[in-house]
N, C-alpha and C positions, 0 to 999 in steps of 0.2 A: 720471827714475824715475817711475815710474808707480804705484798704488796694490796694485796687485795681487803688485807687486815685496818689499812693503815686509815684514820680518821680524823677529820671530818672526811667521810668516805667520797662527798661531791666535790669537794677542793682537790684531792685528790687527785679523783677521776677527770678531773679537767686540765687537773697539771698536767698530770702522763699525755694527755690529749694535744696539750703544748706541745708538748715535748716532742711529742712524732712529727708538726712543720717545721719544716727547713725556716728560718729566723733570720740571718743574719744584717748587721745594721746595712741602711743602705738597698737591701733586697727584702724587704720584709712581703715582697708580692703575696705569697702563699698562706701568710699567718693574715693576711689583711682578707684572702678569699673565705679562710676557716671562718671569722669572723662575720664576715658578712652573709655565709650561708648556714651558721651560728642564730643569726637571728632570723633569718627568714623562716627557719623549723619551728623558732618558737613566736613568730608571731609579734617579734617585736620591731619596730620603727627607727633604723639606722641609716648614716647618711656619712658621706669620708669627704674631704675637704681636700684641694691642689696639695697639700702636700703628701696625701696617702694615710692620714690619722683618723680615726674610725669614733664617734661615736654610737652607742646603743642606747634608748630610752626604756624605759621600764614604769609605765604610771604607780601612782601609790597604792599599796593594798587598802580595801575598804577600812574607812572612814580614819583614813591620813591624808587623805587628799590634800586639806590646808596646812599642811606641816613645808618647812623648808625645803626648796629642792638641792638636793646633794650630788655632789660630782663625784665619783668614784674614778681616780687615775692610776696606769700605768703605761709602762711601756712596752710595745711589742719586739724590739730588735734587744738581741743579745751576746757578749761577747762572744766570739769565737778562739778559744784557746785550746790547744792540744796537747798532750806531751808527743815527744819526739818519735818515739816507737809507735806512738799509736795512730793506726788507717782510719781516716776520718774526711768526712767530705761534708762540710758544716754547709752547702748548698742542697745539697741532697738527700741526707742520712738525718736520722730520727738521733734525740740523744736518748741514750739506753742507760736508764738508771738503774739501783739500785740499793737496799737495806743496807747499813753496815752500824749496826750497834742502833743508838738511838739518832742514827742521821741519814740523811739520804743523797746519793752522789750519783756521779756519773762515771762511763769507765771511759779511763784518760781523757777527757772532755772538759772542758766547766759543765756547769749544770744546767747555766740559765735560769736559776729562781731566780736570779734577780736578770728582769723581772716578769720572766712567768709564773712564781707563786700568784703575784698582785693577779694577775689577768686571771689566773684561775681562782680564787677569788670572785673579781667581778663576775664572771662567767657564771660561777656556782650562786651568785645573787640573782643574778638575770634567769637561772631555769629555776629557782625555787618557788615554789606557790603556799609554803608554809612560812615565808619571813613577812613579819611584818616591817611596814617601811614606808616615807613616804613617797612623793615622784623621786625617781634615782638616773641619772643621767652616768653612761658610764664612756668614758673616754680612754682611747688606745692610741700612743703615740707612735710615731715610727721617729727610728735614728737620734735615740737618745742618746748613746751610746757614744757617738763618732763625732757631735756635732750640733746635739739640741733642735733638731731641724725642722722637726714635727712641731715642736712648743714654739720656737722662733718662726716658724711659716703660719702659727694658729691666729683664726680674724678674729676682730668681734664679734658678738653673734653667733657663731658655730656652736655656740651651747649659754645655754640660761640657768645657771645656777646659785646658788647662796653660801654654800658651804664647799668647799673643795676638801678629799680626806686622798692624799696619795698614800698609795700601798706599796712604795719603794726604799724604804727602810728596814734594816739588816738586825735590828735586837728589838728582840719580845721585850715588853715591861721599858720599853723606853718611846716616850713621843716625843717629835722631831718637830721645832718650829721654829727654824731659822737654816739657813747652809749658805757655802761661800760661795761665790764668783769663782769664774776661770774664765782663763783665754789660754791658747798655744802658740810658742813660740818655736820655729823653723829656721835653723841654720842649713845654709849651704855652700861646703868648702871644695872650691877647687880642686880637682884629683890628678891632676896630669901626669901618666905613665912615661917612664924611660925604662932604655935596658937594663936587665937584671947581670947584677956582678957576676963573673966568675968565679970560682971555690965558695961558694957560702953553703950556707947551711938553712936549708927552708923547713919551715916548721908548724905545726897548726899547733894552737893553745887555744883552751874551750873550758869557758865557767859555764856550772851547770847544776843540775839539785838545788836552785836556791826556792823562796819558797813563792816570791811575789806577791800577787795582791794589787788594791785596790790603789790607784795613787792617792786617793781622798782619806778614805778608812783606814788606811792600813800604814800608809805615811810615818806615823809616830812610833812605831813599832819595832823600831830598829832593823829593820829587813835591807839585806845588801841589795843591790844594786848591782846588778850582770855587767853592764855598761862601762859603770863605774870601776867595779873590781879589777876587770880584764886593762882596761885603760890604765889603772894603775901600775900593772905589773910591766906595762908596754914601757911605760915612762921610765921607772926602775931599767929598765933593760937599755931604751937608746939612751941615757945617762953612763952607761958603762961600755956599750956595744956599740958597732957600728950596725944599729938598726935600720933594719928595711920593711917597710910594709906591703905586701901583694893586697891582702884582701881583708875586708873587716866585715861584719853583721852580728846586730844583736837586739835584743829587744821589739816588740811588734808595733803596741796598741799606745795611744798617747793617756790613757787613761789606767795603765798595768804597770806596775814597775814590775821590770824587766828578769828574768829568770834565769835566762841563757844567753850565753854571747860568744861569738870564737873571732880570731884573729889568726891570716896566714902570712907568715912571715921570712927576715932572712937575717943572718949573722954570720961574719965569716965564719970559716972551717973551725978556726983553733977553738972557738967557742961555743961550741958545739954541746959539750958537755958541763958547760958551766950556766948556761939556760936555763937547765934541767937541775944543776941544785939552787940556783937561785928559784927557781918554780915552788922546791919542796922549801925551802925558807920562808919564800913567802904570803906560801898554802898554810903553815902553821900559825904564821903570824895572825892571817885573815883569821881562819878556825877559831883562834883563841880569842880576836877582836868579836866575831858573834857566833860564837859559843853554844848562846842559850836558843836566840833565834834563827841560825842556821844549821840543822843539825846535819843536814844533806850536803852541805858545800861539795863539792866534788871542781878539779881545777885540773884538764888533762892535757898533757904536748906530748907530740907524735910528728915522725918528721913525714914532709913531705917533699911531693915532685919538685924539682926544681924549675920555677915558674919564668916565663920569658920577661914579662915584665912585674918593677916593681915602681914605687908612689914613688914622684920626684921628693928628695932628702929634705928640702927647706918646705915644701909644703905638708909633706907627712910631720915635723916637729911641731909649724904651727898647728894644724890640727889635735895632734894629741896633747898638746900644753891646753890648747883650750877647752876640751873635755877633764879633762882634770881639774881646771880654774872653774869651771861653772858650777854654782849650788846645786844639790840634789840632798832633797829631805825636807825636813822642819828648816823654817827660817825664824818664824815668830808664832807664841803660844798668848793666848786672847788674855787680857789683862781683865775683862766683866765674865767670864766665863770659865772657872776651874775642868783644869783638863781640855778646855778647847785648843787646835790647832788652827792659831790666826792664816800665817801664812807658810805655804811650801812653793818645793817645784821638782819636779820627779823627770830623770833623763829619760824617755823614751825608748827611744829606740834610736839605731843609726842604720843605717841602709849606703849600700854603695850605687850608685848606677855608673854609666858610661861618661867618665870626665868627672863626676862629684860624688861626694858627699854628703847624704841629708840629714841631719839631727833634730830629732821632735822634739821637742820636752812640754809642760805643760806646768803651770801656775795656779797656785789658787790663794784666795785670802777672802775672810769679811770684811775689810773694809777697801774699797775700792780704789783707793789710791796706794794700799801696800800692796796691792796684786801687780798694779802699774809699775810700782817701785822694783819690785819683784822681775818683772820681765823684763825690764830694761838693766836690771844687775847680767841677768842672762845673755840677752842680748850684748850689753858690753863685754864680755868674756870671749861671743864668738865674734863681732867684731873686729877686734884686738888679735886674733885670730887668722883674720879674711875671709870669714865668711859674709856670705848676703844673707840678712835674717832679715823677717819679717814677723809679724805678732797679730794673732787673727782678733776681731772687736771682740769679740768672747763673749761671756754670760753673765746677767746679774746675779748678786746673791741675792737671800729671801731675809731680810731684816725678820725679828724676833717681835712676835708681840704678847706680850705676858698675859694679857688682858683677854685674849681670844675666847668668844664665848663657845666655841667646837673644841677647844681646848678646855676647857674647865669641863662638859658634856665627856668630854674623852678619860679626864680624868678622872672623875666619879665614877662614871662606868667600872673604871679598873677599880677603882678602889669597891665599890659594892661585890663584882664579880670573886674578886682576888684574894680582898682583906689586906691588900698591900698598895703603899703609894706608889706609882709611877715615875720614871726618873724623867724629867721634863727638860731637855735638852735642843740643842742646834747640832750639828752634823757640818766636819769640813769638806765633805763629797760634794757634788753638785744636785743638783734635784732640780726640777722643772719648773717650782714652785714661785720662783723667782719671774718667769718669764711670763707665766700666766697672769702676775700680779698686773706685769706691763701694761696689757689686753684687759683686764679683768680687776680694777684696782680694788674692788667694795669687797671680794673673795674674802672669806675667813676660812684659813687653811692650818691644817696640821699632816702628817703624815709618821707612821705607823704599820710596822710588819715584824714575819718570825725572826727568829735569828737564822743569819746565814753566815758563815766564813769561808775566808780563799776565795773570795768573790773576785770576779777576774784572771784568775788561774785553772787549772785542771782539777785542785786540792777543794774547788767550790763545792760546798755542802749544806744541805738546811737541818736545823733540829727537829723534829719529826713533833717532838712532844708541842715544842711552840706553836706549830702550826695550827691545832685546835684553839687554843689561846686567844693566838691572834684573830679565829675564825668568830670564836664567843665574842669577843671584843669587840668588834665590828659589826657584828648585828647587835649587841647592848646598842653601842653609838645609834644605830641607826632606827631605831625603837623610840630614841630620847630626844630626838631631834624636834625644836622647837618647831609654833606653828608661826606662821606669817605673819607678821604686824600689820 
C-alpha cells in the first residue's frame, strides 16, 4: 500500500498537509497561517481570538439549516519527541510519514495524530460539498499540549454552539465522556558545586530503549520510568560507594513518561570495577521486573573525563532520596468505573541548570480533591528533601453525563453503521472538554477518534483501517443531529 492509496482519501490528504507545518506547542504561528489561508480559498468565515485559536464556520447544507449547531474541536500544537539519532528540527522540518503494515508513523519522530488526525478531519468537513450537515463551527486550539492555553484563554462568545464532538481520542469503537484534571508540580533543589576528588573514577550511565508514552493513557501499563530507573541504581550505588554526582538529565515533556535519562558520575578508584557488576545485577533485575513491557531496556556506563567539579555530598543525598521517595504511576483505580485510572503522577523530567535542580512531574485524578491529595504527597517528598516546589492551578476534569443526548446520537450511529455496541467510556488523560464546560456550561459533549499508540513518543502510530471508521462515524453523527427546539 502506498500513500496515495490510503482512505478516506480527503482525511488523508489533509493529514499529510498537517504534517508539512512546523506545529510545535507554544509556536504554532505557521499551522494557525495554513488555517487561516485554508479558509480564505474556500470561502469560508474565520476569526482567532488573543490567544492564537482559530475558528472556521461552515453554514448547513441545504435544508439543515434548523438543525443543532455543532462544534467540531481539536488541537493544533503537537508533541515534539525524537529518538536520539535522529536529525530533526520540529520548528522547521515537515514530519515524513510512512506505511508500515496496517499503521502509519513517522521516521524517528512522534507522528502528531494526535492531534492532526482531528484537524484533518475537520479540514476534510470544511472542503467537502457532498456531506450533509447542519451549521458546523469548527474550532482549533493552540498549546494543548504544554498547558491548556488556548481552552483556558477561550471567552464567551467566540463560538455559538450546542453540541461540542472533540476528535481527540486515541481508540476506534470507544466514546469518551468524562477525563480527569491535572496540575504540575515543580521542584527545585539546590545544586551547589565543590571540587572534584582526587583518584575517582568518573563515569556516564544511560537508561535508554524504554518505550514511554502518554502520562494519562499509558500510566497503567506498567511502562518504566527512565528517571525513576537511573535514580534507583544511583541510590543502590551511594549506599555502598562513596558517591559523586557531576551531572544528571532525563526525561523532556510533563506530559511523556520519560524514555531516557543518564547520569555522570564518580567513585573512587578501587571501585571501579565493581560499578560495572553491580550495573549488570541490576540491569537483570530491572529486565526481569518488565519483562513483558520493556523489551528494549538497554542500561549503558562508560567511563568518563575526569570532571573538575562535583554536587556538594549532603545535597546530592538529599536529592536522590527524594527522587526515589516520590510516587510515580498509578496511585488509585476509580471505584464507579472498571478499569478506570482515578489517580496518578508521572516523574517528568529533571534538568540541571546553573546552581539547581528542576523536577517536573505532573498529577492527575477525577476527583478533585485526590489530585490535590496527590500533589501535595509529591510535594512533600521534595520538600523533605529542600527543595522549593510549587503546584501550578491546573485543569478541571470533564464529569461524566450518561444521559447526553450526542452521546446516545453517537451511539446509535455506531451501532447502525457497525452492528456493534460501542464501549462508552471516560479517559485519565486530560482533554479540553472540561475547560470549555467553564465557558460554555449548556455544551452537550462527547469526543471520539482512530486508534493511535505511543502517543507522545517517536513509536506514535495511527491504524490506518480506523481511520475510515472514525471518518463514517462522524458524518453518521452529523447527519443525525437533532433540529432546534
Amino acid at each position: 500500500m502506498e500513500k496515495k492509496d490510503l482512505k478516506p482519501v480527503i482525511v488523508f490528504q489533509y493529514f499529510e498537509e498537517v504534517c508539512q507545518v512546523p506545529r510545535p506547542s507554544k509556536k504554532e504561528e505557521k499551522i494557525r497561517a495554513y488555517l487561516l489561508d485554508f479558509a480564505q480559498k474556500h470561502g469560508l468565515h474565520a476569526r482567532t481570538d488573543d490567544a492564537g485559536n482559530v475558528l472556521i464556520e461552515k453554514p448547513a447544507s441545504r435544508g439543515k439549516e434548523n438543525l443543532k449547531t455543532v462544534i467540531l474541536q481539536s488541537h493544533m500544537d503537537m508533541v515534539c519527541e525524537k529518538n536520539k539519532d535522529t536529525q530533526h528540527n520540529f520548528e522547521t522540518d515537515p514530519i515524513e510519514t510512512y506505511i508500515d503494515g496496517e499503521w502509519l508513523r513517522a521516521r524517528g519522530t512522534t507522528l502528531g495524530a494526535d492531534n492532526g488526525i482531528g484537524m484533518a478531519a475537520e479540514l476534510a468537513l470544511l472542503a467537502s460539498d457532498d456531506v450533509e450537515h447542519g451549521p458546523v463551527q469548527c474550532l482549533f486550539t493552540v498549546d494543548e499540549e504544554t498547558g491548556l492555553t488556548g481552552a483556558f484563554a477561550l471567552k464567551e462568545g467566540f463560538m455559538k454552539g450546542d453540541i461540542l464532538i472533540n476528535l481527540d481520542s486515541e481508540d476506534e469503537g470507544e466514546l469518551f465522556i468524562g477525563c480527569a484534571g491535572g496540575a504540575g508540580t515543580t521542584a527545585v533543589f539546590p545544586c551547589p558545586m565543590t571540587h572534584a576528588p582526587e583518584g575517582y573514577f568518573f563515569f556516564r550511565v544511560v537508561v535508554k530503549g524504554l518505550t514511554g508514552g502518554h502520562s494519562g493513557d499509558d500510566i497503567n501499563k506498567n511502562r518504566a520510568n527512565a528517571n525513576k530507573l537511573l535514580n534507583r541504581y544511583l541510590v543502590q550505588l551511594m549506599r555502598k560507594y562513596d558517591l559523586r554526582l557531576c551531572e544528571i538529565d532525563g526525561g523532556n515533556l510533563h506530559n511523556a513518561i520519560p524514555r531516557e535519562a543518564y547520569a555522570v558520575c564518580a567513585v573512587p578508584m578501587e571501585n571501579k570495577e565493581s560499578v560495572r557488576v553491580d550495573l549488570n545485577v541490576y540491569l537483570s533485575e530491572v529486565e526481569n521486573e518488565y519483562a513483558v513491557t520493556e523489551p528494549n531496556l538497554q542500561m549503558d556506563l562508560e567511563s568518563e573525563a575526569p570532571r573538575a567539579e562535583v554536587m556538594d555530598v549532603a545535597d546530592m543525598k538529599r536529592f536522590l532520596l527524594s527522587i526515589y521517595a516520590v510516587h510515580n504511576g498509578v496511585y488509585a483505580m476509580s471505584q464507579d468505573i472498571a478499569g478506570l485510572v482515578e489517580t496518578s503522577s508521572n516523574l517528568a523530567s529533571v534538568k540541571q541548570g546553573k546552581g539547581e535542580l528542576t523536577v517536573v512531574t505532573s498529577q492527575r485524578s477525577s476527583i478533585l480533591s485526590s489530585r490535590e491529595d496527590m500533589s501535595m504527597m509529591v510535594s512533600a517528598a521534595f520538600l523533605l528533601g529542600g527543595a522549593s516546589v510549587s503546584t501550578g492551578d491546573g485543569y478541571p476534569g470533564w464529569k461524566p453525563n450518561p444521559s447526553s443526548e450526542i452521546l446516545h446520537i453517537a451511539v446509535e450511529s455506531y451501532k447502525r453503521l457497525f452492528g456493534t455496541e460501542p464501549k462508552v467510556k471516560a479517559i485519565h488523560a486530560g482533554l479540553e472538554c472540561g475547560l470549555f464546560l467553564e465557558k460554555y456550561p449548556s455544551l452537550d459533549m462527547v469526543s471520539f477518534g482512530p486508534t493511535l499508540r505511543g502517543v507522545h513518543s517517536p513509536d506514535e502510530r495511527m491504524l490506518i483501517p480506523t481511520v475510515d471508521k472514525f471518518w463514517r462515524h462522524l458524518l453518521d453523527v452529523l447527519a443525525h443531529i437533532p433540529a432546534k427546539s
